[in-house]
C-alpha positions as CSV (number, residue, x, y, z in Angstrom):
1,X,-14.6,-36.6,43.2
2,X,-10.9,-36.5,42.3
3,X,-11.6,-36.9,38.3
4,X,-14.2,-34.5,38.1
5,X,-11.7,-31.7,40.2
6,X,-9.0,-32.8,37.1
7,X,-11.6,-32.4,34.6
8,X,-12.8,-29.3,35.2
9,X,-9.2,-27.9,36.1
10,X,-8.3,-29.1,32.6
11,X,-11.4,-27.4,30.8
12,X,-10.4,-24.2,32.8
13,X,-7.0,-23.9,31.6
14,X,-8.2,-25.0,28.0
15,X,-10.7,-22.3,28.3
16,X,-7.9,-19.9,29.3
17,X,-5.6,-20.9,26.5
18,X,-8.0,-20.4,23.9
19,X,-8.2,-17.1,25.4
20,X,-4.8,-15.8,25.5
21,X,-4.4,-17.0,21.8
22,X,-7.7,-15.4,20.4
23,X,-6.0,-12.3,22.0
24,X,-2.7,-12.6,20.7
25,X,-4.1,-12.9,16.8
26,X,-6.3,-9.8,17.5
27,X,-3.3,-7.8,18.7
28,X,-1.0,-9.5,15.8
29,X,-4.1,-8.4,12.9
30,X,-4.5,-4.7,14.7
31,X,-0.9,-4.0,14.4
32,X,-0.7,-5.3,10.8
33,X,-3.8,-3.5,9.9
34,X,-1.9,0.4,9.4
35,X,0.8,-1.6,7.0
36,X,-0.2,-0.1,3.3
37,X,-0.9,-3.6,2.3
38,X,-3.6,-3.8,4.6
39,X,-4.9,-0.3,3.9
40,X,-8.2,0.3,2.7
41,X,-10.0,3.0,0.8
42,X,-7.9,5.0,-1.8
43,X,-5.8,7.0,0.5
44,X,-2.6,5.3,1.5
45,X,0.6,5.7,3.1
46,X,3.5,5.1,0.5
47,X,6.7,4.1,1.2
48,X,9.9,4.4,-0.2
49,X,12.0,2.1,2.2
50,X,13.2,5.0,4.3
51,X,9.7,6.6,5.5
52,X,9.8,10.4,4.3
53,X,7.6,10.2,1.8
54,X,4.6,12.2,2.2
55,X,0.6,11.1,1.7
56,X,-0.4,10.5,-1.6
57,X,-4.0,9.5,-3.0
58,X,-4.4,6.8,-5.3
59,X,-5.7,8.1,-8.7
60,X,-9.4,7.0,-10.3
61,X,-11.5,7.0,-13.4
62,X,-10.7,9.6,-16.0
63,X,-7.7,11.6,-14.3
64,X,-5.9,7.8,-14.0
65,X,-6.5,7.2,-17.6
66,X,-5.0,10.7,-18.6
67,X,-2.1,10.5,-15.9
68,X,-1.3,6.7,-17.2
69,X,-1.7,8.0,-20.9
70,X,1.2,10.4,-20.8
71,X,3.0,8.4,-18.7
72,X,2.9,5.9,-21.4
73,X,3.8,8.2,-23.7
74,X,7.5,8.5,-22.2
75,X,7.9,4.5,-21.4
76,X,5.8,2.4,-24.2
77,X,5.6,-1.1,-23.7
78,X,5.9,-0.2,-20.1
79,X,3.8,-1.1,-16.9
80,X,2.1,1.6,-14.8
81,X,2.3,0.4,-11.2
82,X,0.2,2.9,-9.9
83,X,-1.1,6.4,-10.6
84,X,-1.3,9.4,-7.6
85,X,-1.3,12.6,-6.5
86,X,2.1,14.2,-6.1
87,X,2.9,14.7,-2.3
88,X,6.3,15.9,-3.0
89,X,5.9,19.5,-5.1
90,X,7.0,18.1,-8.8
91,X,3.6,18.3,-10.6
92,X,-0.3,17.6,-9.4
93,X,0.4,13.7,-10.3
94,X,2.9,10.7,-10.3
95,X,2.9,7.8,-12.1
96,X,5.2,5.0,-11.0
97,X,6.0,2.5,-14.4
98,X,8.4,-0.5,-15.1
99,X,9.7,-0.5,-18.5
100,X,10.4,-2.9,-20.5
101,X,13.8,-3.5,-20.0
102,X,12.6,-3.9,-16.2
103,X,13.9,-0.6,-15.0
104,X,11.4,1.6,-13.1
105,X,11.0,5.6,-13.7
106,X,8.8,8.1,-12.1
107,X,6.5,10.1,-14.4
108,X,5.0,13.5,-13.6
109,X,2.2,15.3,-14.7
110,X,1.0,18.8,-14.3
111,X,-3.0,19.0,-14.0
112,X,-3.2,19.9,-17.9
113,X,-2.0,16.0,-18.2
114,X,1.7,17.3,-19.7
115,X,4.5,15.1,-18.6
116,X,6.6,18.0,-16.3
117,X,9.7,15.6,-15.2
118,X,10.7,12.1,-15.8
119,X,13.0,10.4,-12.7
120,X,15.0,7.3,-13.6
121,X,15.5,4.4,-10.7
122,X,12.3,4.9,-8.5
């Protein structure tokens, strides 16, 4: 009678220890899930390191080519790192690019698809 009182001590803590750990990777994914990497849909929270920038809305179809177009214009040979709305006041769009010579600029574009402002270093 003594073994089966150990054996079904053991499979009750097991039991609870399987427990406690499924919880603790469901809280550890939950809290991960508002990071912008984990973010889904087109609308994310961007961040510049020091968390005052405002929402911005990841661009699509037609307005992304005509945003990344100009932007292109200003930077060739560059990489567009992503295309959005403007949440700061410079124009309706941004476009974020590496250029060649690796350093990274800011584009913005009015809703006519006229580059307004270019910012070095962001």
């Amino acid at each position: 009678m003594t073994n089966s009182i150990k054996k079904a001590g053991t499979g009750v803590a097991l039991v609870a220890a399987f427990a406690l750990g499924g919880a603790a990777v469901a809280g550890a994914v939950q809290s991960n899930s508002n990071s912008p990497a984990a973010a889904t849909g087109t609308t994310a929270q961007q961040g510049n390191g020091r968390g005052d920038r405002p929402q911005e809305t990841a661009l699509t179809g037609d307005t992304a080519a005509k945003v990344r177009a100009a932007a292109l214009a200003k930077a060739p040979g560059g990489t567009v790192e992503r295309v959005e709305t403007d949440g700061e006041g410079n124009a309706a769009y941004e476009a974020h690019i590496t250029k060649a010579d690796g350093s990274r600029i800011t584009v913005y574009v009015d809703k006519q698809f006229n580059v307004v402002k270019v910012d070095e270093g962001r």
